[in-house]
OpenMM code with the backbone's topology and positions (N, CA, C; nanometers):
from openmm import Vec3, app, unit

residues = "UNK UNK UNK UNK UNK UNK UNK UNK UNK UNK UNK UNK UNK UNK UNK UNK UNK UNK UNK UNK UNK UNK UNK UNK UNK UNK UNK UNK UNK UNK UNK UNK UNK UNK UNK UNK UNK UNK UNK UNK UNK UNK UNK UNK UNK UNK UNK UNK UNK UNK UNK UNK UNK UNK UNK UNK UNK".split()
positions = [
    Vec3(4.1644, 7.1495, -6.2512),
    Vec3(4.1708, 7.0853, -6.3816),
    Vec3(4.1098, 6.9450, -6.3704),
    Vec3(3.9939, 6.9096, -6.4344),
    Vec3(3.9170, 6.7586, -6.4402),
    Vec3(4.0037, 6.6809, -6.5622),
    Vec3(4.0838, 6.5600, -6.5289),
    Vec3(4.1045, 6.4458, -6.5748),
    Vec3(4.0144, 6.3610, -6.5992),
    Vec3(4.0154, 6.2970, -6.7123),
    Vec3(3.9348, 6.2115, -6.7029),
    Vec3(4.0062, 6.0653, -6.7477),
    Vec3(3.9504, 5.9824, -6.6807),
    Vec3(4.0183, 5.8255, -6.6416),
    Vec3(4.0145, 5.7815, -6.8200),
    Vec3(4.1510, 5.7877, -6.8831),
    Vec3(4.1656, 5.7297, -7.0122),
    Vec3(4.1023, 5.8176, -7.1139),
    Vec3(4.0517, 5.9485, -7.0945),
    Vec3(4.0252, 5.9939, -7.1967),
    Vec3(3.8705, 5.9677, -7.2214),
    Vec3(3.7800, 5.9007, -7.1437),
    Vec3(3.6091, 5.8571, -7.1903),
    Vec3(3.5775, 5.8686, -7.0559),
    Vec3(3.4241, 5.8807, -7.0507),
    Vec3(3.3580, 5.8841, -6.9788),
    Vec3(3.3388, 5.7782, -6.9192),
    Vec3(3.3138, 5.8302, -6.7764),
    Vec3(3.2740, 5.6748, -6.6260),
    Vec3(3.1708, 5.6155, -6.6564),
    Vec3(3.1510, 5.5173, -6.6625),
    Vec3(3.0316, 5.4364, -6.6249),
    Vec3(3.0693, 5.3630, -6.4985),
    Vec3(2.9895, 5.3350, -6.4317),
    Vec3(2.9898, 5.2281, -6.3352),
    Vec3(2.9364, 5.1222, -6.2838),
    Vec3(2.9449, 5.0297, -6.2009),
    Vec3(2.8348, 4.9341, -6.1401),
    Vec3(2.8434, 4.9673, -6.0120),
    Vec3(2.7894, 4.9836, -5.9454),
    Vec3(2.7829, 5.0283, -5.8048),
    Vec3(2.7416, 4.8758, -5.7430),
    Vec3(2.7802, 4.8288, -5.6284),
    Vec3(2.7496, 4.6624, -5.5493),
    Vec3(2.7329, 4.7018, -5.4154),
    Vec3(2.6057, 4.6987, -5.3569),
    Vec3(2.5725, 4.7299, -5.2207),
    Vec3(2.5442, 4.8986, -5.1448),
    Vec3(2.6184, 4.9316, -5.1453),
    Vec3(2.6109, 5.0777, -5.0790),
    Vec3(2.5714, 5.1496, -5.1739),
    Vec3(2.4203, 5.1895, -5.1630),
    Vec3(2.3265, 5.3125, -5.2220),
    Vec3(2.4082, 5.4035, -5.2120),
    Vec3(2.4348, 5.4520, -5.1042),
    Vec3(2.5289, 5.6250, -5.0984),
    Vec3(2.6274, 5.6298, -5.2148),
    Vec3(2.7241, 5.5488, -5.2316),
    Vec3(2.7998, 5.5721, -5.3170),
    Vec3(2.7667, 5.5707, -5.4634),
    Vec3(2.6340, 5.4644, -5.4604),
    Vec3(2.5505, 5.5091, -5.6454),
    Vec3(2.5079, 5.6549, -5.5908),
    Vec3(2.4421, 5.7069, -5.5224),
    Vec3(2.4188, 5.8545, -5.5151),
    Vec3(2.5003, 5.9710, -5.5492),
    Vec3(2.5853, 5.9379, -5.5084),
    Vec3(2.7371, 6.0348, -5.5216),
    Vec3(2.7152, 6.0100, -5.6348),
    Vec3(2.7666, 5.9266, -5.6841),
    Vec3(2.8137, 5.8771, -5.8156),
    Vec3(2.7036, 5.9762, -5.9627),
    Vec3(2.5822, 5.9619, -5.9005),
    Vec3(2.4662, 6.0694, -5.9912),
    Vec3(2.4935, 6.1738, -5.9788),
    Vec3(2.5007, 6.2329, -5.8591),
    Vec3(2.4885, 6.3795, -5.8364),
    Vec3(2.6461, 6.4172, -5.9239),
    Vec3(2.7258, 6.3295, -5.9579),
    Vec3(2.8450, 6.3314, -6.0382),
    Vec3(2.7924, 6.3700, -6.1787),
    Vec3(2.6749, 6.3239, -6.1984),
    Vec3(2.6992, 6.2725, -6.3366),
    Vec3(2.7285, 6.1380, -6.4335),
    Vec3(2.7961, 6.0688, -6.3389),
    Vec3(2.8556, 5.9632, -6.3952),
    Vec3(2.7102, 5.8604, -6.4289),
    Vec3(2.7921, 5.7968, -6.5496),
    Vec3(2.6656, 5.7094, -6.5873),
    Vec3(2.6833, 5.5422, -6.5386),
    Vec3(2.5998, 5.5446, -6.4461),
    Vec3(2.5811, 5.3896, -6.3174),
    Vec3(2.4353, 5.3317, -6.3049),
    Vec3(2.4442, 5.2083, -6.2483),
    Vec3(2.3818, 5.1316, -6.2194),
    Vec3(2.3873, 5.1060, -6.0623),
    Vec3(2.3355, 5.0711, -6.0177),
    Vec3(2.3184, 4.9979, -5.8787),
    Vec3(2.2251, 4.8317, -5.8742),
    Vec3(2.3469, 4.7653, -5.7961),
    Vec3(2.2734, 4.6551, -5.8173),
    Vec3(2.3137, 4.6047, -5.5925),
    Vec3(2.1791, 4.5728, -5.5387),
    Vec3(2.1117, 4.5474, -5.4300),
    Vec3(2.2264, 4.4447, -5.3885),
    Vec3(2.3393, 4.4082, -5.3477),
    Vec3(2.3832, 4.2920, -5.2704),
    Vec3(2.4733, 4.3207, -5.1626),
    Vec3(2.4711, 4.1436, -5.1150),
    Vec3(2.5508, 4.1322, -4.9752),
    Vec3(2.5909, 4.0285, -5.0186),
    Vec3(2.7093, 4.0210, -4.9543),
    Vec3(2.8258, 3.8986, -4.9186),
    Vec3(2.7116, 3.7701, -4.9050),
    Vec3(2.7399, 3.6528, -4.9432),
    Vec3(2.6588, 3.5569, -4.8933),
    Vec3(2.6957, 3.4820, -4.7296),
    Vec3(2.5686, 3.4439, -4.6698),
    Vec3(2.5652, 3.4512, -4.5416),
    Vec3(2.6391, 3.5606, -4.4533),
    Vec3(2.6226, 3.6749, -4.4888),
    Vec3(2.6525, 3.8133, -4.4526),
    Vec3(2.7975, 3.8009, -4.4082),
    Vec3(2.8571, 3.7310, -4.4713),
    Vec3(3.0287, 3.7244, -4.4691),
    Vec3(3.0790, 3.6228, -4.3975),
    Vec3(2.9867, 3.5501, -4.2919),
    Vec3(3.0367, 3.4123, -4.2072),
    Vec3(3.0773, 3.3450, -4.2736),
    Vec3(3.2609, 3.3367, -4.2646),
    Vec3(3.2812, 3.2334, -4.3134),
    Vec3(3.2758, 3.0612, -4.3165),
    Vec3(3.2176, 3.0299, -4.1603),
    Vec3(3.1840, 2.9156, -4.1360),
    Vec3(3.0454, 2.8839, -4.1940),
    Vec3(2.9479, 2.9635, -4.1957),
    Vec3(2.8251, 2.9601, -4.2509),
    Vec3(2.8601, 2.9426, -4.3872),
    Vec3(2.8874, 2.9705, -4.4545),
    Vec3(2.9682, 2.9467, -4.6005),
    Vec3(3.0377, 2.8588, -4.6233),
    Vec3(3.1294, 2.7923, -4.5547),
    Vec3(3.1449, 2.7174, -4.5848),
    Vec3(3.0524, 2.5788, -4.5660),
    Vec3(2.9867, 2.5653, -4.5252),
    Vec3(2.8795, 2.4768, -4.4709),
    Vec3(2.7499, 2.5070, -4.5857),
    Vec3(2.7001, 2.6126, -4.6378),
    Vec3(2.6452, 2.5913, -4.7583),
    Vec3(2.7010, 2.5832, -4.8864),
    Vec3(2.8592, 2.5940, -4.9126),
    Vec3(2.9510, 2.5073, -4.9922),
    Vec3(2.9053, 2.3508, -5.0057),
    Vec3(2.9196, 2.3240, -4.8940),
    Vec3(2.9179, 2.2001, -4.8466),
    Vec3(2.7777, 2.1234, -4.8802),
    Vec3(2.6801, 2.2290, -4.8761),
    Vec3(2.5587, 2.1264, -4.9190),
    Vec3(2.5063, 2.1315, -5.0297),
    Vec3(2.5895, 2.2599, -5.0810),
    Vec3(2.5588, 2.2655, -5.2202),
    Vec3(2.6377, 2.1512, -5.3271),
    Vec3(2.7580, 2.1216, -5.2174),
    Vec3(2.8403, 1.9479, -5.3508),
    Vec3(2.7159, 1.8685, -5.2933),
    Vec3(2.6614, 1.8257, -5.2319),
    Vec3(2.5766, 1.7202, -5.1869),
    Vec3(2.4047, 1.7183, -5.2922),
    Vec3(2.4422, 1.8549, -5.2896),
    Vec3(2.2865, 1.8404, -5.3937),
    Vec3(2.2851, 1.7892, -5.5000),
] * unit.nanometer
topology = app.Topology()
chain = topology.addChain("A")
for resn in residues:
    res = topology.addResidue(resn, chain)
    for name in ("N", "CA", "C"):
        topology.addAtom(name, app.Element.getBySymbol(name[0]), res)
């Protein structure tokens, strides 16, 4: 038996991992994919340090 979340159809945004916008088509479901990563690929010391130069600018 298919439920569906509230009664309407999925849309989605998909953030980073292609595979899961893939799934997500071969579903059916109606998505987007949008290309990202964590900034400075999650270092949080690196981050904080372009925090940091970004108050200075």
């Amino acid at each position: 038996m298919e439920q569906k979340l509230f009664g309407n159809s999925l849309s989605v945004i998909n953030l980073g991992l292609p595979s899961f916008f893939d799934d997500l088509k071969r579903q059916g479901a109606s998505c987007v994919h949008v290309d990202w990563t964590p900034p400075a690929g999650g270092d949080v010391r690196l981050i904080e340090i372009l925090d940091r130069l970004e108050e200075l600018g």
